[in-house]
NUSE-890164 format. One record per residue: residue number from 1; residue in one letter; x, y, z of N, C-alpha, C in turn. Coordinates in steps of 0.1 Angstrom, whole numbers, plus 5000, padded with zeros to 4 digits. Layout:
<rs>
     k   r   n.east   n.north   n.up   ca.east   ca.north   ca.up   c.east   c.north   c.up
   NUM   A        X         Y      Z         X          Y       Z        X         Y      Z
...
</rs>
This chain:
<rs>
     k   r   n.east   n.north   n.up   ca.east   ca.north   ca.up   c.east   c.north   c.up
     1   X     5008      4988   5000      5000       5000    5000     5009      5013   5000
     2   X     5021      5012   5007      5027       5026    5005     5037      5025   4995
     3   X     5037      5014   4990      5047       5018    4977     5038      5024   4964
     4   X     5026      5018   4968      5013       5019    4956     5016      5034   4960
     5   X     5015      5039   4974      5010       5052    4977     5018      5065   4968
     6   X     5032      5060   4970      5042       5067    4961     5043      5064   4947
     7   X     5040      5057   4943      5046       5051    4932     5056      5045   4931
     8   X     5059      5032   4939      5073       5027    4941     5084      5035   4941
     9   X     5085      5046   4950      5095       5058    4950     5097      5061   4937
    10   X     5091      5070   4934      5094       5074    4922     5102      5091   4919
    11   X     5109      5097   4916      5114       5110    4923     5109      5122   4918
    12   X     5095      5120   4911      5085       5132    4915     5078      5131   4925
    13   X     5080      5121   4932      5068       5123    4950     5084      5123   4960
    14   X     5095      5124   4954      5103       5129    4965     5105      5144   4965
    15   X     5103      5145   4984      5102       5158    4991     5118      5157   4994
    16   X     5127      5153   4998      5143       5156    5000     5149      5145   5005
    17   X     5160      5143   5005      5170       5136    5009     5180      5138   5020
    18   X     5181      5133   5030      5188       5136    5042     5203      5125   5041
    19   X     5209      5122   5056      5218       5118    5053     5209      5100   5059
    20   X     5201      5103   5065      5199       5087    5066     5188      5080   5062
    21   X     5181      5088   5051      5176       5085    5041     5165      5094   5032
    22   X     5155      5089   5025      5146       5096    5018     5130      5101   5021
    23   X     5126      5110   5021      5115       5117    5022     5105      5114   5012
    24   X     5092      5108   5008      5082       5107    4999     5069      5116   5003
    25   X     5061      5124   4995      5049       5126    4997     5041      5113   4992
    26   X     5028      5110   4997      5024       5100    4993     5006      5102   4993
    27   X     4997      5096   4987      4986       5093    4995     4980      5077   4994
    28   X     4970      5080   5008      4966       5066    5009     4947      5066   5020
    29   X     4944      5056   5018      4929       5056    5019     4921      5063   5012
    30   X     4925      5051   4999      4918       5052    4984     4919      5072   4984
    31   X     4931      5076   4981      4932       5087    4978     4930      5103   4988
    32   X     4926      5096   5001      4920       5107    5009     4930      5111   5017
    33   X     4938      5109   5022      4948       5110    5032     4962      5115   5029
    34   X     4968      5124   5028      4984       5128    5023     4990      5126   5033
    35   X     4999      5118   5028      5011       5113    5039     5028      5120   5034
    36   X     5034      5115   5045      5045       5121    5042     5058      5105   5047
    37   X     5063      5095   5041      5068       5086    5043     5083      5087   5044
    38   X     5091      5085   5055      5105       5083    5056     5112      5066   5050
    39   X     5119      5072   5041      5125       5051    5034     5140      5056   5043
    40   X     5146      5047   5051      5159       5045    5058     5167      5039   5043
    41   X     5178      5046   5044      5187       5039    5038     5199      5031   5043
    42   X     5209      5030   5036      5217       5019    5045     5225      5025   5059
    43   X     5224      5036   5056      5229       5043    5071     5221      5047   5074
    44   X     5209      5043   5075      5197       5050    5086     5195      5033   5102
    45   X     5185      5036   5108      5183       5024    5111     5186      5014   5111
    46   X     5196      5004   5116      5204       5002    5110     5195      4981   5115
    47   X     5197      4980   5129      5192       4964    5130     5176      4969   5134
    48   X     5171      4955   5131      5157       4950    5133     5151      4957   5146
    49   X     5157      4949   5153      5156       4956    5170     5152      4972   5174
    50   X     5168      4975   5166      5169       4993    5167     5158      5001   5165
    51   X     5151      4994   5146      5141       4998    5141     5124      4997   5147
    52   X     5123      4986   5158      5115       4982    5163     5109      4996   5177
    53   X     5120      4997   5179      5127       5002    5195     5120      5017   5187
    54   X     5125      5023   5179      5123       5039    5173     5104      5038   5172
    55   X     5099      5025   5162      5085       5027    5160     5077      5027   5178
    56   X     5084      5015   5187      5076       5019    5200     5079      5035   5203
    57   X     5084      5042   5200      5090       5055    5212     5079      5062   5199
    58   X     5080      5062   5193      5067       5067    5183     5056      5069   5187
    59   X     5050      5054   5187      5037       5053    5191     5032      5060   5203
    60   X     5042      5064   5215      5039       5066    5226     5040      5084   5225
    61   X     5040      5091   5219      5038       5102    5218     5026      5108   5212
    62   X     5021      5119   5216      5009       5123    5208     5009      5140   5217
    63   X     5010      5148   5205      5010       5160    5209     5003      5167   5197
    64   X     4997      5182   5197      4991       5187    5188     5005      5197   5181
    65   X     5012      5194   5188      5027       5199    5182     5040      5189   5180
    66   X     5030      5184   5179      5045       5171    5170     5039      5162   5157
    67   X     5043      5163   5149      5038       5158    5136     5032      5148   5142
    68   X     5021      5135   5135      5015       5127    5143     5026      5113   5132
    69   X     5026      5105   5142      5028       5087    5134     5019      5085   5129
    70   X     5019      5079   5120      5010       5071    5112     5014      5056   5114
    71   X     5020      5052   5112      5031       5039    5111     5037      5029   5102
    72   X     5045      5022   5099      5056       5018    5093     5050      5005   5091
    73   X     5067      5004   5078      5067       4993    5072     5084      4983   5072
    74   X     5084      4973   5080      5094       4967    5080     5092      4952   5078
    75   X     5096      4950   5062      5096       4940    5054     5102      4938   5040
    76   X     5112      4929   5039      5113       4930    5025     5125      4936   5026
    77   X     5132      4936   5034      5145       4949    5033     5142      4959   5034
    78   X     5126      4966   5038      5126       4979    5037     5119      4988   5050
    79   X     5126      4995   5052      5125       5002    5065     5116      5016   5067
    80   X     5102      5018   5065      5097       5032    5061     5088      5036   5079
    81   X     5087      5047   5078      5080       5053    5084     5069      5059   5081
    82   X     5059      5064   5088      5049       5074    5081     5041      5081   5091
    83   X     5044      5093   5083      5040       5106    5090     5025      5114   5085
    84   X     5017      5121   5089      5010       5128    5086     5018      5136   5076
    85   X     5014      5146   5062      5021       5153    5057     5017      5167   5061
    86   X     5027      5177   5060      5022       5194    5067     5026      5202   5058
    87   X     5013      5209   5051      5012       5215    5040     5019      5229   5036
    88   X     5021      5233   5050      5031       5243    5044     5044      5249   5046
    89   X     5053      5228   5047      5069       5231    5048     5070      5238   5061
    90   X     5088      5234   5058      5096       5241    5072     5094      5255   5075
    91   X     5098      5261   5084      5095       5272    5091     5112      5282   5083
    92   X     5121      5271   5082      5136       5280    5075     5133      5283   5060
    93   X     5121      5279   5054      5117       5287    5040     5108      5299   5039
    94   X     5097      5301   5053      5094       5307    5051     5102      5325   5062
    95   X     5112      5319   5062      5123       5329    5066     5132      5335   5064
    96   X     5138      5325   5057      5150       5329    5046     5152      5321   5030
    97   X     5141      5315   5028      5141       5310    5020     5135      5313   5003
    98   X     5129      5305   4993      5127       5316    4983     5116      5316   4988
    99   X     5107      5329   4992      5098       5331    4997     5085      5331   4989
   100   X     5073      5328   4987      5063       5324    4978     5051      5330   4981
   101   X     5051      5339   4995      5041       5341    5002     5047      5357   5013
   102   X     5039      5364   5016      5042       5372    5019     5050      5367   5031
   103   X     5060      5373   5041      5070       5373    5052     5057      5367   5065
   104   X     5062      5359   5072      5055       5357    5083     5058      5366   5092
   105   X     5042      5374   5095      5044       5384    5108     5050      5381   5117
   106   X     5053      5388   5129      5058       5392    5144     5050      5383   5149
   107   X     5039      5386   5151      5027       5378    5159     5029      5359   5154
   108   X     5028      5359   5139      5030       5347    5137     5041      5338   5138
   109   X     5051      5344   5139      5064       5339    5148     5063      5337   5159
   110   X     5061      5348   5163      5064       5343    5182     5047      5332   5183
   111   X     5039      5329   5177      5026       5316    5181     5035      5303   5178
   112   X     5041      5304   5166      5050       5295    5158     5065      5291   5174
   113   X     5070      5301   5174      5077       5296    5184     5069      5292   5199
   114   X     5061      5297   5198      5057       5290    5212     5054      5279   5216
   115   X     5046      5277   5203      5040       5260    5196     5051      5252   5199
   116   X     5062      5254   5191      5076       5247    5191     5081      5244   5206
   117   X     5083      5255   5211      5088       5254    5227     5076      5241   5233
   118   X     5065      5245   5231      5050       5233    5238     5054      5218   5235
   119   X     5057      5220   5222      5056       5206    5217     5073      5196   5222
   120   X     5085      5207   5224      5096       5205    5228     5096      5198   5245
   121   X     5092      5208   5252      5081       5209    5266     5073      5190   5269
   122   X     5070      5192   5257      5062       5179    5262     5070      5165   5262
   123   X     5080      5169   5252      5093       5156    5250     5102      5152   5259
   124   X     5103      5163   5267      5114       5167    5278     5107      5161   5288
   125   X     5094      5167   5288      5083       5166    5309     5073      5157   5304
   126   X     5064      5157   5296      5050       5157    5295     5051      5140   5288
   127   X     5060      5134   5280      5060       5116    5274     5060      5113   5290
   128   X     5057      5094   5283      5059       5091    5295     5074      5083   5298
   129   X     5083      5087   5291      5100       5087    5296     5101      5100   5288
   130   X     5116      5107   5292      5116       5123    5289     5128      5119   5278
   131   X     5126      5125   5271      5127       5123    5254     5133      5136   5250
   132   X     5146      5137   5245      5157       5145    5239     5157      5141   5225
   133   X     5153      5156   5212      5146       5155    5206     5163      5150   5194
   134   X     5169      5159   5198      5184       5156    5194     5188      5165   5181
   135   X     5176      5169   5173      5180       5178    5158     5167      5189   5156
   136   X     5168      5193   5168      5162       5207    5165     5167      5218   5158
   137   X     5158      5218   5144      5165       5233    5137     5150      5237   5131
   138   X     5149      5244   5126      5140       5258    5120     5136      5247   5105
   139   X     5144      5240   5100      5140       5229    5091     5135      5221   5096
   140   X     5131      5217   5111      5124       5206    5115     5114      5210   5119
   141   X     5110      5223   5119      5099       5230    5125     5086      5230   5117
   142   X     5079      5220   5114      5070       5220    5097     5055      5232   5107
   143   X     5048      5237   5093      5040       5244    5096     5030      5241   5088
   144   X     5012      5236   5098      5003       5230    5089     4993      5242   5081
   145   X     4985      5237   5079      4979       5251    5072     4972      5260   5072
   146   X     4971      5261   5089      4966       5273    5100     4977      5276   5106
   147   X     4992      5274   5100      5009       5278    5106     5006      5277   5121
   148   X     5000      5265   5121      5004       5255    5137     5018      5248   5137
   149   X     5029      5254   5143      5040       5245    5143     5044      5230   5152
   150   X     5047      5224   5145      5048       5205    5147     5063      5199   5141
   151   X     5066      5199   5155      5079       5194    5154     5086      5178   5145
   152   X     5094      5176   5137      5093       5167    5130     5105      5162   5132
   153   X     5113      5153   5124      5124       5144    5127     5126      5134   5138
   154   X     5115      5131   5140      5110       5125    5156     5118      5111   5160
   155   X     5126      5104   5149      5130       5091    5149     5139      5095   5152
   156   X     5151      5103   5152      5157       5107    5157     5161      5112   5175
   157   X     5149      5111   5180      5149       5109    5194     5154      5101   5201
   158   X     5158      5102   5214      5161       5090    5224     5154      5095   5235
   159   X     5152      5085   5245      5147       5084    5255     5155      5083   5270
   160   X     5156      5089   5279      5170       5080    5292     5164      5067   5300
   161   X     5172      5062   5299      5177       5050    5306     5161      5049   5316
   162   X     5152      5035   5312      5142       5033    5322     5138      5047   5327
   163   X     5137      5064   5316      5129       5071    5323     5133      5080   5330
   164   X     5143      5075   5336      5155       5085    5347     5158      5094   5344
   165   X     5153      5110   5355      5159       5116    5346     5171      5119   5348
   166   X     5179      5113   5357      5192       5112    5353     5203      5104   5346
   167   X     5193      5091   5340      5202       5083    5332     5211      5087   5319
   168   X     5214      5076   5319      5224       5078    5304     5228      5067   5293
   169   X     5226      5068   5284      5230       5058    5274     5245      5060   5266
   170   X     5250      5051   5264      5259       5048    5256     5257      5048   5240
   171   X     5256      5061   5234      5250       5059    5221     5254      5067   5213
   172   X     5251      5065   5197      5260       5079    5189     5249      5088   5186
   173   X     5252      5103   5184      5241       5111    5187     5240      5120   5174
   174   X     5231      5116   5162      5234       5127    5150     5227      5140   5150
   175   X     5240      5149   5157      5237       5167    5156     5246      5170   5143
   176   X     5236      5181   5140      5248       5191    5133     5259      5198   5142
   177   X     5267      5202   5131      5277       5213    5136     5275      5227   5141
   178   X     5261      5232   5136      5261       5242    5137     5247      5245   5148
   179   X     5240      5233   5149      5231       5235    5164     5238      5225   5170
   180   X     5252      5222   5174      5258       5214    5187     5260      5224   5199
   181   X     5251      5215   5207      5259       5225    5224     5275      5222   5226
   182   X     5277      5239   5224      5292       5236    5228     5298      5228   5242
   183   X     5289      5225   5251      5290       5216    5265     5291      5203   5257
   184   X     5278      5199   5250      5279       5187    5244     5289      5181   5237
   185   X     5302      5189   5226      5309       5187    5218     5323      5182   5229
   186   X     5323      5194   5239      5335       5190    5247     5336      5177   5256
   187   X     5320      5179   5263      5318       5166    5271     5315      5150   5264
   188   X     5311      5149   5253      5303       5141    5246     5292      5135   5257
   189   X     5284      5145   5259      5272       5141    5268     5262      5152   5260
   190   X     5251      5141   5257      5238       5147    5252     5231      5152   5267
   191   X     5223      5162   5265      5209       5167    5278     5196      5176   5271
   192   X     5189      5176   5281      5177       5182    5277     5180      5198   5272
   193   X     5190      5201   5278      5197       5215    5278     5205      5217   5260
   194   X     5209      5206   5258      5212       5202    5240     5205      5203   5236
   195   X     5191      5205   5237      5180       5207    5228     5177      5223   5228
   196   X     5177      5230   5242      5176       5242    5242     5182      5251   5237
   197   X     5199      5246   5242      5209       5254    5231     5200      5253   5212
   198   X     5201      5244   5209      5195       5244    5197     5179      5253   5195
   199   X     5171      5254   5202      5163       5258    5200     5165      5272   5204
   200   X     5177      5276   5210      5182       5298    5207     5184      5296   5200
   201   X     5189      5288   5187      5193       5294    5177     5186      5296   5166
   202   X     5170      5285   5169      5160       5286    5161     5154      5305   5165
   203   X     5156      5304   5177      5150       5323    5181     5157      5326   5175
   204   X     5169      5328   5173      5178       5340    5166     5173      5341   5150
   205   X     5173      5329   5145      5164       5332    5131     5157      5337   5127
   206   X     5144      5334   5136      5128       5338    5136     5134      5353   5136
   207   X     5142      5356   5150      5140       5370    5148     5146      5382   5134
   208   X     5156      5371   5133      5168       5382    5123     5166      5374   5111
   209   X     5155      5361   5107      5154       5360    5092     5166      5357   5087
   210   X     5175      5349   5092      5187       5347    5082     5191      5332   5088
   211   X     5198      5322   5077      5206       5310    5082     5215      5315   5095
   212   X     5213      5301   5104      5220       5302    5117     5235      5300   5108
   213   X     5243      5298   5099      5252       5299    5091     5253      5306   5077
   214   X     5262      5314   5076      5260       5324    5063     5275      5322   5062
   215   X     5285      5315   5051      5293       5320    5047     5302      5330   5040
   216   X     5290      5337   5031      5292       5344    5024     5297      5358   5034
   217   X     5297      5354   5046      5299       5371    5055     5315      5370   5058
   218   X     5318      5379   5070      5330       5379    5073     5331      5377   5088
   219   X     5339      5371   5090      5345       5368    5106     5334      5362   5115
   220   X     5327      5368   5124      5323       5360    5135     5307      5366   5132
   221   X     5304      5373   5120      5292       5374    5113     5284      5366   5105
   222   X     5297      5353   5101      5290       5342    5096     5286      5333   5105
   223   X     5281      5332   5117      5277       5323    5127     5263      5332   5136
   224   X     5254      5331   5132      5246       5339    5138     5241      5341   5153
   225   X     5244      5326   5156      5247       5328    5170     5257      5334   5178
   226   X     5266      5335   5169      5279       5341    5181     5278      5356   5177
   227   X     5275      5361   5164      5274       5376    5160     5261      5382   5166
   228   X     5249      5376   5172      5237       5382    5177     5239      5381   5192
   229   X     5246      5376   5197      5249       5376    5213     5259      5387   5212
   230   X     5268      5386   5204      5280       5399    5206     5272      5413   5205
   231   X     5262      5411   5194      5253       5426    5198     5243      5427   5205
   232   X     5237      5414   5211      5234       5418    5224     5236      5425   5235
   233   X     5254      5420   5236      5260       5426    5246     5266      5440   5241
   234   X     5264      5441   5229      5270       5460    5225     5259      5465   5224
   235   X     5245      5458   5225      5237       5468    5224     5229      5472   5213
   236   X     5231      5464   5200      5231       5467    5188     5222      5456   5184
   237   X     5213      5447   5190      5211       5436    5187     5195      5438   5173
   238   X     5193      5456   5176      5184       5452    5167     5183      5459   5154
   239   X     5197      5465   5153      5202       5465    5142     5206      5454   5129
   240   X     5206      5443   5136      5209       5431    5128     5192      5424   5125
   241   X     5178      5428   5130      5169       5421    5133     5164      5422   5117
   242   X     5154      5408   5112      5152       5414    5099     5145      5423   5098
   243   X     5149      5429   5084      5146       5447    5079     5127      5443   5083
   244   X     5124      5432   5077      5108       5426    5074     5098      5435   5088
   245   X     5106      5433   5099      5100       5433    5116     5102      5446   5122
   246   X     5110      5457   5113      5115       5467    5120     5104      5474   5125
   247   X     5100      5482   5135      5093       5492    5140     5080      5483   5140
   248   X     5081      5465   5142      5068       5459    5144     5067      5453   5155
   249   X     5077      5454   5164      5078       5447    5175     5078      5453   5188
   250   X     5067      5455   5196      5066       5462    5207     5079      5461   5216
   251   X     5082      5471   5229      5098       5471    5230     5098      5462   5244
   252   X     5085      5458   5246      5092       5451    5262     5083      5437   5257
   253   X     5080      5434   5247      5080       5420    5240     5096      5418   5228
   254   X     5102      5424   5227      5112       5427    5220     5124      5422   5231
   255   X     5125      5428   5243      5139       5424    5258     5133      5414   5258
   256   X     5117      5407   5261      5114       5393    5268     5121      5385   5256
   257   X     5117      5386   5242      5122       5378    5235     5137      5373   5233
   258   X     5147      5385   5231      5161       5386    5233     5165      5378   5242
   259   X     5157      5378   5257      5167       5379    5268     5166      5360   5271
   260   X     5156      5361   5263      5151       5345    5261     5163      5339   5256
   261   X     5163      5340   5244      5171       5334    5232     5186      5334   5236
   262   X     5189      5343   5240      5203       5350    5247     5204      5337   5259
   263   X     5196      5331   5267      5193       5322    5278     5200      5312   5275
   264   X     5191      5309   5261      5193       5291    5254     5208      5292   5251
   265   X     5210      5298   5240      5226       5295    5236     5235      5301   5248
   266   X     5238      5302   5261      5247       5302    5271     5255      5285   5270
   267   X     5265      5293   5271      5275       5282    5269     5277      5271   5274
   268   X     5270      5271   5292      5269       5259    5300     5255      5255   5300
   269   X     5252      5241   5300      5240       5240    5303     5233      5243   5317
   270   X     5236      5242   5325      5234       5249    5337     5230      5265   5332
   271   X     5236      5275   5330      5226       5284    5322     5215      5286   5316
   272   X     5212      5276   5312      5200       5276    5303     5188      5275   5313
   273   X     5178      5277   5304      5165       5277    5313     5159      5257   5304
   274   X     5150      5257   5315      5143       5243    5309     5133      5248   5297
   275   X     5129      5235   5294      5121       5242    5280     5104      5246   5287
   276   X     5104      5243   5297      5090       5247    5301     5093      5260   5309
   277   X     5105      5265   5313      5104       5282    5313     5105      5287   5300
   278   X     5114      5279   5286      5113       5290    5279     5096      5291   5271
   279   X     5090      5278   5273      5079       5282    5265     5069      5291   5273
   280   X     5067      5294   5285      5061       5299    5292     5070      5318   5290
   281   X     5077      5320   5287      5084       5331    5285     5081      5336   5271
   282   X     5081      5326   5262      5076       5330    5253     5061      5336   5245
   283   X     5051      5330   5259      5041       5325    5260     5037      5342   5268
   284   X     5045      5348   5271      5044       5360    5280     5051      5370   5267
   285   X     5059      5365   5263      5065       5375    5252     5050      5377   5242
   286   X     5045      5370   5236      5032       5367    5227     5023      5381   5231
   287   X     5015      5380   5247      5007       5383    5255     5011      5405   5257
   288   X     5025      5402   5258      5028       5417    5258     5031      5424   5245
   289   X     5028      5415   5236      5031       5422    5221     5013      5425   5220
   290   X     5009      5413   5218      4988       5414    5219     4985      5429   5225
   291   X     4991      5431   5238      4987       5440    5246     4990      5453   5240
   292   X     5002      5453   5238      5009       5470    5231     5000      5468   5215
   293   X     4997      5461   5212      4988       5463    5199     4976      5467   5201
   294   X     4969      5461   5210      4955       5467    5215     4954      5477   5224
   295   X     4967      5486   5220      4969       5500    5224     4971      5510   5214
   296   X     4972      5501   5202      4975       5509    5193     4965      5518   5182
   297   X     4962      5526   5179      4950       5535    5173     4948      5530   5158
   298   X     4964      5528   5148      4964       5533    5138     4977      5517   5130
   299   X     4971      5510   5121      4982       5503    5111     4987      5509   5104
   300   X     5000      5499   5100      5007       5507    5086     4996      5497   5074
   301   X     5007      5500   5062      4995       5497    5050     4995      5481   5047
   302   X     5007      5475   5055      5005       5460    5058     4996      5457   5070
   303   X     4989      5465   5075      4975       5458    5086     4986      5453   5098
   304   X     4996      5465   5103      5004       5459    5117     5006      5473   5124
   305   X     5007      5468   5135      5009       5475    5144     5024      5487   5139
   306   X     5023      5499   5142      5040       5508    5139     5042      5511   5153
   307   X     5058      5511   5159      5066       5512    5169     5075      5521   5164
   308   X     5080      5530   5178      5092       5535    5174     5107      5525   5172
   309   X     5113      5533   5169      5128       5524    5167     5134      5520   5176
   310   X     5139      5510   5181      5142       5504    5194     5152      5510   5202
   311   X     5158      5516   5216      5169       5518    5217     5174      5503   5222
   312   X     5190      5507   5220      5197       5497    5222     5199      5489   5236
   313   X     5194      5475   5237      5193       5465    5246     5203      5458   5251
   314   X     5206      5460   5260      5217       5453    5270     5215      5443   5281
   315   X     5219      5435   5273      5224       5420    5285     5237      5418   5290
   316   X     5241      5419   5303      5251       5412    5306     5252      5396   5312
   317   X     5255      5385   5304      5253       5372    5311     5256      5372   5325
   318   X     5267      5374   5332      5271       5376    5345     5253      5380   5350
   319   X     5245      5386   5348      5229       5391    5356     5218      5385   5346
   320   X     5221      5372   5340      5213       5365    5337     5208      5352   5351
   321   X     5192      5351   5351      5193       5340    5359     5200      5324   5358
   322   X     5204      5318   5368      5211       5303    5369     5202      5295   5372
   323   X     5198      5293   5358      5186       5278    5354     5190      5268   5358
   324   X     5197      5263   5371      5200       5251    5376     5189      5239   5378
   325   X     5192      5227   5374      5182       5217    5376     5186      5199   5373
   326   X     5180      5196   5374      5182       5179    5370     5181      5179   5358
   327   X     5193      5174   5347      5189       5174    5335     5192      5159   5334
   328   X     5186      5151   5317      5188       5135    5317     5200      5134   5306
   329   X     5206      5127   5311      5217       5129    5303     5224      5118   5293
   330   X     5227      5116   5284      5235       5104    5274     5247      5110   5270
   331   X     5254      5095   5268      5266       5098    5265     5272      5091   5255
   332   X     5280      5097   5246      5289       5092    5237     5299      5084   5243
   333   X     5306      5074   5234      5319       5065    5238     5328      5074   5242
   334   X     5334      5082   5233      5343       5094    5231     5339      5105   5228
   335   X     5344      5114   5224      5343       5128    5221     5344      5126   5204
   336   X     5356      5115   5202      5356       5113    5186     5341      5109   5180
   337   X     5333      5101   5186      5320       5098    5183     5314      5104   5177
   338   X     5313      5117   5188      5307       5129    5179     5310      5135   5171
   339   X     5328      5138   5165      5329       5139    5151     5324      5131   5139
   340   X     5327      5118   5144      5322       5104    5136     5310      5107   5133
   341   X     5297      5110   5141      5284       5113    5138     5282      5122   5129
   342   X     5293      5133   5131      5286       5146    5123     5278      5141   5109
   343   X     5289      5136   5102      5289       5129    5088     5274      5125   5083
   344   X     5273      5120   5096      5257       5111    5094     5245      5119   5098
   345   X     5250      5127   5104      5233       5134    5101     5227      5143   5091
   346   X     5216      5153   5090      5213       5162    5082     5223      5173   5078
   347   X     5234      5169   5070      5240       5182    5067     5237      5188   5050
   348   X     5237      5203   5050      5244       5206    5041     5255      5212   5035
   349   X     5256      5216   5024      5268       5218    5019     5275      5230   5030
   350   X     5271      5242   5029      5273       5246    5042     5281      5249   5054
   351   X     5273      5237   5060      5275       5229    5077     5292      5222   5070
   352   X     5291      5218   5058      5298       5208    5057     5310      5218   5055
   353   X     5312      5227   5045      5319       5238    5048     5330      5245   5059
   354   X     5320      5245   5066      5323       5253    5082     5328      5242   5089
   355   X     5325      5228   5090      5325       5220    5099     5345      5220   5094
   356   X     5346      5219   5085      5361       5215    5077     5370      5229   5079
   357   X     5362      5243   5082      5372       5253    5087     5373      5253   5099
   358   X     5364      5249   5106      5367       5246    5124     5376      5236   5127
   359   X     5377      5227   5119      5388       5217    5123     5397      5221   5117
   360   X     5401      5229   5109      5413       5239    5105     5416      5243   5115
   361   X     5409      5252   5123      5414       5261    5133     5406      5278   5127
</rs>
C-alpha cells in the first residue's frame, strides 16, 4: 500500500534527501489521506531491534505539536515510516528561503515559536519517559495550514535509561555542527539543555530572518549565534533584526524575546532555562506584544501595528538568571564519536563547509 502510495519511490513524489535517508509525499485511503513517508537507507536504522525500539518511542507520543505517526513498514529489506504530511513546509523557507508568500508576521512567529517550545516541553516533561529531541533546527519546524508548528524528525529521538531523569546511554548522537551545544561537543554528553541550546538558535532566526550559518559574511558574522549575542551585549542587537520586523515589535515583548534566546545559547547547560520556562516566557513574550497592539490607534498599510525604533538592549550574562536543575543525560563513547556522527546526520553543503574550517582552526 505505500509503495502503491508513492509510486514505488518514484522522484517526482520525493520531498528531500537527508543523510539517513529519503522523504516521499504519498497518498493513501483510496486517495484521501496525504502522507509524508521516511525510506531509511543503508545508514539510517540500522538492526531490526533498533528499528523496532524507534516505532515503539513513536507510538507513545501524541502531541498537537508534533507531527503525528501514522506507522511503518518493515519487510522485504525495507524500513519506512509514516508521517502525517504538513502543508506548508519548514519554518527555514518561510524565513530565509525563496519566499512564495508574503514574510510571516511578528505575531506569527512568536505563536509559531511557542507552539515549538510546547511541543519541545512535552518531549522533555510531558512523554511518558523524557525524550531529547536531538536535531532541532528551524527545518524541523514544519508548519500546517493554519501555521500551527509541529515538530518533525522524531525518529531521531532517544529516550533515558528506564525514564530517569538522570540516566544515560551509551549511544551515537546525529547533531549538526552548527546546532551542537558547545558543552555537548566538549563533554560528549547529550541533555535536555542540548536541545535548548539548539532551540536559541532557532530564536535567533525567527528573529533576524537569516541561516544560523552564512558564509558568504566575514569573521564572527557568519555564525549567527555568536554575532547576535555579541550585539546583544554591545547593544546593537536590533540593528541586525530582519529589515521585514523593524518598528513591528513592541519594545518590552522585544527584551522578553532577546533575553530568552540570549538564555538558550549560554554556553553551559546549567545556564539555560528548561524548556518549560522558555515556552512559558515566550508565551508571555506573545501576551505583551497582543497587549501594546491593543493599544495601538492606527496600522501601517501591511495591517500591523508601527513602533518607534528600538533603543539599544543590554544584556550582561554575569545578571542573567542560573537555570539550575536535574537534566537526563546520554553519553557518547568518546568525544571522537561525535565527530564520527557529524557525517551522518542532516547536513548541508554549508555545515559541511564550516565543519572542515573549524577543524582547520
Amino acid at each position: 500500500e505505500i509503495k502503491a502510495a508513492i509510486n514505488s519511490f518514484r522522484e517526482d513524489f520525493l520531498l528531500g534527501r537527508g543523510g539517513f535517508g529519503d522523504l516521499y509525499k504519498g497518498i493513501i485511503d483510496d486517495g484521501t489521506m496525504a502522507v509524508a513517508i521516511e525510506r531509511f537507507g543503508p545508514f539510517g536504522l540500522r538492526g531490526g531491534r533498533e528499528f523496532r525500539t524507534e516505532v515503539q518511542l513513536l507510538c507513545q507520543l501524541r502531541h498537537p505539536n508534533l507531527v503525528s505517526f501514522i506507522g511503518f513498514c518493515d519487510e522485504e529489506d525495507e524500513k519506512l515510516l509514516v508521517y502525517e504530511y504538513i502543508s506548508n513546509g519548514s519554518l527555514d523557507k518561510h524565513l530565509y528561503g525563496n519566499r512564495s508568500s508574503d514574510p510571516l508576521s511578528w505575531k506569527q512567529r512568536l505563536t509559531i515559536c511557542s507552539g515549538a517550545a510546547r511541543g519541545l516541553h512535552y518531549l522533555h516533561s510531558g512523554a511518558k519517559h523524557s525524550i531529547i529531541h536531538r536535531n532541532i533546527r528551524s527545518r524541523n519546524i514544519l508548519l500546517d495550514d493554519e501555521w500551527n508548528p509541529k515538530l518533525s524528525d522524531l525518529s531521531l529521538s532517544k529516550m533515558s535509561q528506564a525514564g530517569s531523569p538522570t540516566g544515560s546511554l551509551n549511544i551515537k548522537i546525529p547533531v549538526t555542527v552548527v546546532h551542537m551545544d558547545p558543552e555537548c561537543y566538549i563533554t560528549g554528553r547529550i541533555t535536555r539543555k542540548t536541545d535548548v541550546y539548539a532551540f536559541g538558535i532557532v530564536l535567533f532566526e525567527v528573529l533576524c530572518g537569516r541561516k544560523a550559518i552564512d558564509l558568504t559574511l566575514e569573521g564572527i558574522k557568519k555564525s549567527l549565534t555568536s554575532w547576535a549575542c555579541k550585539c546583544i551585549e554591545n547593544g546593537t542587537i536590533y540593528d541586525i533584526i530582519d529589515p521585514y520586523l523593524k518598528k513591528k515589535i513592541a519594545p518590552q515583548c522585544f527584551e522578553k524575546f532577546v533575553e530568552i534566546a540570549y538564555c538558550c545559547v549560554c554556553q553551559t547547560g546549567k545556564g539555560r532555562p528548561e524548556m518549560g520556562e522558555v515556552e512559558m516566557a515566550l508565551e508571555a513574550a506573545l501576551e505583551l506584544q497582543k497587549t501594546a497592539d491593543s493599544e495601538k490607534e492606527s496600522v501601517d498599510h501591511q495591517g500591523e501595528y508601527e513602533y518607534e525604533e528600538l533603543l539599544p538592549c543590554l544584556f550582561v550574562r554575569n545578571d542573567i538568571p542560573d537555570y539550575g536543575g536535574n537534566v537526563v543525560e546520554q553519553e557518547f563513547d568518546s568525544c571522537s564519536d561525535v565527530d564520527s556522527t557529524i557525517s551522518d546526520s542532516f547536513l548541508d553543503s554549508e555545515v559541511i563547509q564550516l565543519a572542515t574550517i573549524l577543524n582547520q582552526g
